[in-house]
C-alpha positions, 0 to 999 in steps of 0.5 A: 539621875541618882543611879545615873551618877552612881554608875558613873562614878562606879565606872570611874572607880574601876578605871582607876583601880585597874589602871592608876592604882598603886598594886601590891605584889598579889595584884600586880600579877592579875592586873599586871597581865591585863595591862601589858595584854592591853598594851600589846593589843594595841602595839599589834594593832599600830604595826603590821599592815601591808600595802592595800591595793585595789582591784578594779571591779569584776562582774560576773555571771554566777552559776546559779542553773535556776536563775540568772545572776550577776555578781558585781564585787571590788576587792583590795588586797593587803599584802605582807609588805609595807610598799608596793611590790611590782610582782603584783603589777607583773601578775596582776591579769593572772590574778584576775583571771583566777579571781574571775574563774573563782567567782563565776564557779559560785552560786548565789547560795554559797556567797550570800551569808557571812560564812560564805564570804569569810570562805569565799575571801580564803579561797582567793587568797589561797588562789593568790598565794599560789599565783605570787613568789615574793609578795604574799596575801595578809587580808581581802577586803571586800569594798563592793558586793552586789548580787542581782 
């Protein structure tokens, strides 16, 4: 219970020192730096998210010669824009179609570790990007990801 209370009030120090403290000219650069570091992580993160919008699901043969499998995957699309864009409405069965073509060129293999999601999600956003005009990919996300 002692050490316990001696962490914590150290942790509460640190806080403070960092944060509340009155700064010399000597500290106020290094902490300063810090705090507006803080604060712009957190500007950034509260602005700048696009329309999110949803696929409906694929399912897909992979090419996978030893084995037969399947691929079952839902995609949202973040887009740079804040509302909906009625380009991605307009072009909607043209993505699919090179998200369907994409997905079926894979084998089980090259999607099944992070590494192979992370390219597999830049491939179809590269895809994507080509595909639109005025509406651009920002992220994918993959909210269903099933190999059988």
């Amino acid at each position: 219970m002692g050490i316990l209370a001696v962490v914590l009030v150290a942790g509460v120090a640190v806080v403070w020192y960092v944060f509340l403290a009155p700064q010399s000219s000597e500290e106020s650069s290094v902490v300063g730096k810090i705090k507006n570091l803080w604060a712009s992580e957190k500007k950034s993160s509260s602005t700048g998210q696009g329309h999110i919008y949803k696929m409906e699901p694929f399912l897909v043969n992979l090419m996978d010669p030893a084995q037969l499998r399947y691929l079952k995957i839902t995609l949202h699309v973040e887009s740079n824009q804040e509302k909906p864009n009625e380009e991605y409405e307009k072009r909607l069965p043209q993505l699919r179609d090179a998200i369907l073509i994409i997905l079926s060129s894979k084998n089980y293999k090259d999607i099944m570790d992070s590494e192979g999601k992370t390219s597999l999600r830049e491939e179809i956003k590269t895809k994507m990007n080509q595909l639109l005009v005025d509406l651009k990919v920002q992220n994918i996300y993959f909210t269903e990801f099933v190999v059988q």
